[in-house]
C-alpha positions as semicolon CSV with decimal commas, in nm:
position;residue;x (nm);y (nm);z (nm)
1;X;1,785;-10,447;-2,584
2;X;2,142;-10,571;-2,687
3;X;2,310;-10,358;-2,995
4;X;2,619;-10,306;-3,134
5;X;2,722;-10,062;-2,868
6;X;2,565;-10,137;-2,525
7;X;2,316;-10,099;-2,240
8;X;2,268;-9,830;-2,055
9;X;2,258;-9,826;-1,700
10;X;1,992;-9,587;-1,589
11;X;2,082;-9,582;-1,206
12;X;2,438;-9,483;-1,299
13;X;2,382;-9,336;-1,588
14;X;2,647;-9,562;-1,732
15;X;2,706;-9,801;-2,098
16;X;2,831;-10,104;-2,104
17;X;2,955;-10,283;-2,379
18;X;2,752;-10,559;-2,505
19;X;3,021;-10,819;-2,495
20;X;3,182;-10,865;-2,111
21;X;3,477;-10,984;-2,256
22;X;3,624;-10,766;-2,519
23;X;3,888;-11,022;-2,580
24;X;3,674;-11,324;-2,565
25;X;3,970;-11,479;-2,325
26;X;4,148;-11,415;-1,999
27;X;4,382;-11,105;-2,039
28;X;4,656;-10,953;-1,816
29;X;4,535;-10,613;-1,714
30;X;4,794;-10,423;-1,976
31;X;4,657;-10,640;-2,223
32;X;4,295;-10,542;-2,132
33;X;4,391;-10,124;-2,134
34;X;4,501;-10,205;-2,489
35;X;4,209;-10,405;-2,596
36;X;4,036;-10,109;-2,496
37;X;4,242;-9,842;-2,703
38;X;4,161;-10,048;-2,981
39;X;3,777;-10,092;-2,948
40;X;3,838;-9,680;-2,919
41;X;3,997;-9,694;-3,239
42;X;3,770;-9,911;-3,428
43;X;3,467;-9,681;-3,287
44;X;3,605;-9,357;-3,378
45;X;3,725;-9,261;-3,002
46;X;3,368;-9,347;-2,872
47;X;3,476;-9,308;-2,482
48;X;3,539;-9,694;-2,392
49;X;3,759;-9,711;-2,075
50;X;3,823;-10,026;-1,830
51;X;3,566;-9,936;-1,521
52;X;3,703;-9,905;-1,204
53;X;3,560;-10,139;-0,936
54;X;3,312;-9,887;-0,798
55;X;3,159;-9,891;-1,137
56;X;3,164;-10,289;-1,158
57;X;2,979;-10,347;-0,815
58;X;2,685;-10,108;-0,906
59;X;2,627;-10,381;-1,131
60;X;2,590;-10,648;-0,849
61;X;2,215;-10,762;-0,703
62;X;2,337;-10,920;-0,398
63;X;1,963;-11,106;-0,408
64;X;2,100;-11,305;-0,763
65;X;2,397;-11,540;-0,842
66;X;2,488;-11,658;-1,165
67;X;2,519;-11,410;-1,261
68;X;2,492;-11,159;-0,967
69;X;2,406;-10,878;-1,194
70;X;2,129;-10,640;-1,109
71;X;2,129;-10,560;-1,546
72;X;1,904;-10,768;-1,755
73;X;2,126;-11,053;-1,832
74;X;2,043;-11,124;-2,173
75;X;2,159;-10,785;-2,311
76;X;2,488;-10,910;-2,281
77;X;2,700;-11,207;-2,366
78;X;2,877;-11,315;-2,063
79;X;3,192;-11,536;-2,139
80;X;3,450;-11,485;-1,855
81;X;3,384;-11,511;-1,476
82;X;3,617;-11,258;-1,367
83;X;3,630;-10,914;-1,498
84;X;3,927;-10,641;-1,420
85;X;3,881;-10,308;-1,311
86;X;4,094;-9,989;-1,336
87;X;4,103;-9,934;-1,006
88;X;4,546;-10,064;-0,831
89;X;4,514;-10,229;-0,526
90;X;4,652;-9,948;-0,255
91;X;4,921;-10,126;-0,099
92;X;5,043;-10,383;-0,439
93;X;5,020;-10,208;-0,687
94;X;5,128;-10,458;-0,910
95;X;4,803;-10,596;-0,858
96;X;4,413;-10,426;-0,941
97;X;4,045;-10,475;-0,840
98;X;3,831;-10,696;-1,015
99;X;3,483;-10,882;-0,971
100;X;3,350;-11,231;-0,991
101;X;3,041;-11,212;-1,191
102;X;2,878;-11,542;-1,074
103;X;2,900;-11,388;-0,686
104;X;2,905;-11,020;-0,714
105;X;3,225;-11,015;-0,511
106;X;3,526;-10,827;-0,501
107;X;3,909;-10,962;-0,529
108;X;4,246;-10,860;-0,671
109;X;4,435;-10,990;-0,937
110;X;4,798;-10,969;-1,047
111;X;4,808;-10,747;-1,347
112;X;5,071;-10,932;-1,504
113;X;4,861;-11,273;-1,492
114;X;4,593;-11,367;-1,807
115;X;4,312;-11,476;-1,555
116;X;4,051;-11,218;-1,608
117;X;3,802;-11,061;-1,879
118;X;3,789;-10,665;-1,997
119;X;3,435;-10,539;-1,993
120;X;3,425;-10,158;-2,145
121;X;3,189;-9,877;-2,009
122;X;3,168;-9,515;-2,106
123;X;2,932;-9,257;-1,976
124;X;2,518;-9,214;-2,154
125;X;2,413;-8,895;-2,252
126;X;2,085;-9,073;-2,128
127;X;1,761;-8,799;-2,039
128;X;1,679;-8,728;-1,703
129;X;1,507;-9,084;-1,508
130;X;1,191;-9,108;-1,255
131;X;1,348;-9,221;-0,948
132;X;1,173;-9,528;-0,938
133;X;1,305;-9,617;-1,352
134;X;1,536;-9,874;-1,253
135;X;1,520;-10,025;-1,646
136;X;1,838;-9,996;-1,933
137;X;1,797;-9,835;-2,258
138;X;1,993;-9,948;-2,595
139;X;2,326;-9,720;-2,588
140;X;2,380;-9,654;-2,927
141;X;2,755;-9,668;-3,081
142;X;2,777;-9,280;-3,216
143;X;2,833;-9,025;-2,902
């Protein structure tokens, strides 16, 4: 169910914002850390950070394409192929992970460069799952 806040995540136990791209257009990666801040801001600190790319590949169903997203699809409006992560790149760090939604792969980008989306996530107080619960709850915007 999509909401002003997000979906929950019940394998991870994570929310993600119900809009990918918190811009709505390709962003350098300072420019999606600041987008960020300010969707804190706006929310009353709610928790928002940039995921790091461990985070984004839990999201991939390497069976789908199109998105390769293992989350119900239509929860969340998906605008921008590409999305950064937190996470530098070990050996440039000028450059950071981020992952191609239509593949479920990984890649770097060049942090200075506008080529990629900012998708927010902050962690559910969400109640304790059956193992075999692999569904997403509504994540509602007040922590």
């Amino acid at each position: 169910m999509k909401d002003k806040a997000g979906v929950i995540d019940c394998l991870t136990g994570l929310c993600w914002h119900h809009g990918e791209n918190v811009a709505n257009a390709e962003v350098s990666w300072e420019q999606a850390l600041a987008l960020i801040e300010t969707l804190n801001a706006a929310a009353g600190k709610a928790g928002w950070r940039l995921p790091n790319i461990n985070e984004l590949e839990s999201l991939v169903d390497g069976s789908r394409a199109r998105p390769a997203l293992a989350l119900a699809t239509d929860m969340f409006d998906l605008p921008g192929a590409v999305c950064w992560s937190s996470t530098t790149s070990l050996y440039e760090p000028d450059w950071a992970w981020a992952l191609y939604i239509d593949k479920g792969a990984v890649g770097v980008g060049h942090k200075q460069q506008a080529r990629f989306s900012a998708w927010a996530v902050r962690e559910a107080r969400v109640p304790p799952m059956d193992a075999h619960d692999t569904g997403s709850l509504r994540c509602d915007s007040a922590r």
